[in-house]
N, C-alpha and C positions, 0 to 999 in steps of 0.2 A: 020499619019492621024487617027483623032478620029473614031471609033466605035458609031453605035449607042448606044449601051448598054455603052459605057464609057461615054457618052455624061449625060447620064440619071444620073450615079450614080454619077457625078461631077456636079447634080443638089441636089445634094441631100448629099454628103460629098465632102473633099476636104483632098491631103496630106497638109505636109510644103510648100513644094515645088510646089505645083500649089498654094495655097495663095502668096508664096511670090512675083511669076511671078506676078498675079492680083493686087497687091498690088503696083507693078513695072510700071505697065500698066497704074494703075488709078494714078500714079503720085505723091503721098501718100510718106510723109517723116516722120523721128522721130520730136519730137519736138525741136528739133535743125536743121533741115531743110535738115539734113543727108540719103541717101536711105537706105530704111530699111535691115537691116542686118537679116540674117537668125537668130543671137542671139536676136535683139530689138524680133525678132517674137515669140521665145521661151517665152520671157519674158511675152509681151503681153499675149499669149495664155495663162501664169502661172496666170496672173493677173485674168483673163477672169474665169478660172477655181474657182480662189480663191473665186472669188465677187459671181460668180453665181452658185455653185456647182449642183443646183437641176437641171437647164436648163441641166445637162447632155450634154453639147456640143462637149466633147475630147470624143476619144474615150479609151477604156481600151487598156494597153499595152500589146499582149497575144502571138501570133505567131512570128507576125514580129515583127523586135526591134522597131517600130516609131507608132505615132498615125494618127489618122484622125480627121479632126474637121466638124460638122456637119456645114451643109451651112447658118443656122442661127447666129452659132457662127460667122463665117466669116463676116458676116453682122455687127454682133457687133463690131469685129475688123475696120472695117470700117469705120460705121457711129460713134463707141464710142470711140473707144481706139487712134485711128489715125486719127481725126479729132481736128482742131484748133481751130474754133468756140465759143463751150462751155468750162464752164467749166465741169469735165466728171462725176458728179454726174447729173448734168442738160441735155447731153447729153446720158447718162443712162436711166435716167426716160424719157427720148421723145422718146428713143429707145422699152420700155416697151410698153406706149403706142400705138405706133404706129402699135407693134406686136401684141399688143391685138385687136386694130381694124382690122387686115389683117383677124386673125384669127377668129372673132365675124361672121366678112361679107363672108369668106372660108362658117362659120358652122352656117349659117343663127341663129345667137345666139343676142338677142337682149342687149346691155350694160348696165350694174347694178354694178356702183361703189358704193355698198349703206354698204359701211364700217364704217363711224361714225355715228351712233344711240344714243348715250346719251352723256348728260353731265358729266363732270368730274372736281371733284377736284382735288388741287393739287397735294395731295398722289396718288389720283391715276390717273394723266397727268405722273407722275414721273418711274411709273410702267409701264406706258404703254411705254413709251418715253424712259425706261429704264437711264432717267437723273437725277443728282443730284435738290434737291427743287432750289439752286439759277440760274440753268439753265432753269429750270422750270420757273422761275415767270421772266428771262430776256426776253425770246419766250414769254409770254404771256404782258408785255411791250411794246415788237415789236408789235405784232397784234394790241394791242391798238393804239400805234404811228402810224399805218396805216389804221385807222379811221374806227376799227373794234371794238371799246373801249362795243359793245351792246353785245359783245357776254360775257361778260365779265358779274358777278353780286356774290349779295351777297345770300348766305344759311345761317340762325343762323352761322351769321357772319363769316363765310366760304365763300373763293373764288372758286368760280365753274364758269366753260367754257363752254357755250353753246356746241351744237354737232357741229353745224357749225366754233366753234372757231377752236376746236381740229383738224376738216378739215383742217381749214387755217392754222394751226401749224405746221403739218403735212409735206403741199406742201407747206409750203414755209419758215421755219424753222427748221423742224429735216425732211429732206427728203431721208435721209438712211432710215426712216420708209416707206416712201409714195414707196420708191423703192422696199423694200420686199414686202410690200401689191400687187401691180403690177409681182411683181416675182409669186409672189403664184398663182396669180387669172391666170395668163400668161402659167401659168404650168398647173391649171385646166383645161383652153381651150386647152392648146395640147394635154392633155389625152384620151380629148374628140376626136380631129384632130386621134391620133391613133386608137382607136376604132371604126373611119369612114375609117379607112383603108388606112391609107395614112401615108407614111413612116417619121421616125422621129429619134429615135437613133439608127437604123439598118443599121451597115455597113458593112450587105452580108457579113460573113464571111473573108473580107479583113485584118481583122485584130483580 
């Protein structure tokens, strides 16, 4: 029989082994339709750790030989990793979202995605985007072909992107970008969640 006190701190972390039950419970398979195995979970978690490292989700391995995953991360296992739906870049960025509204409306914090401010040319869409110029100008093709062709214009004969182009490029062409952007601003608001005193990579000495 739970404790209160066990109750609280399994709002707030989770071992393997209570995710893998929840995970058993909400009915949740591999993507072969298999019940998840304590390996698929390892794995998952490795994945989880990889994509996100700043979210701090695992915890460190120090006393005891095993970890703990904070109850956001479990979330993510959830809604990202072990959902069929999306595909898990698109299921990622809804996940991001979703935890930055939770977190805005938690820390009465009013929302300010005000990320793209200038236009950009190609050199530097390729810098930003970290992509080679013929990936560059294939994303900026697409926008066009999706009756965005206004963001688009010429400088002394120079192709430059409106700010709102690089937006639309963003979220709906390189969106390994639009996901760190969310990653970061996501991690901002928790900083702020802990410094309002509410618990977040603290696993009480458990481990």
């Amino acid at each position: 029989m739970y404790t209160d006190s066990q109750q609280i701190l399994d709002s707030i972390f989770l071992s393997y082994n209570k995710i893998l039950i929840r995970l058993h419970n909400l009915g949740l398979t591999t993507k072969n339709g298999k019940e998840i195995s304590h390996m698929d979970l390892r794995k998952a978690i490795d994945v989880m750790v990889e994509k996100h490292p700043t979210c701090r989700w695992r915890s460190e391995k120090i006393r005891s030989r095993k970890y703990f995953v904070l109850i956001e991360g479990y979330y993510w296992l959830t809604q990202v990793y072990f959902q069929k739906e999306k595909y898990l870049i698109d299921a990622d960025i809804d996940f991001f979202k979703l935890r930055i509204k939770q977190y805005e409306e938690l820390l009465k914090i009013e929302h300010n995605e005000n990320w793209w401010n200038e236009n950009m040319d190609i050199k530097q869409l390729c810098q930003y985007f970290n992509r080679q110029d013929i990936t560059v100008r294939k994303a900026i093709n697409k926008m066009c072909d999706s009756d965005f062709e206004e963001y688009k214009f010429l400088v002394d004969n120079k192709v430059v992107i409106a700010s709102k182009g690089v937006e639309w490029i963003c979220k709906n062409v390189f969106k390994q970008k639009y996901l760190e952007l969310l990653e970061k601003y996501k991690m901002e608001l928790t900083e702020l969640y802990i410094e309002a005193g509410y618990p977040y990579d603290n696993f009480f000495w458990k481990n």
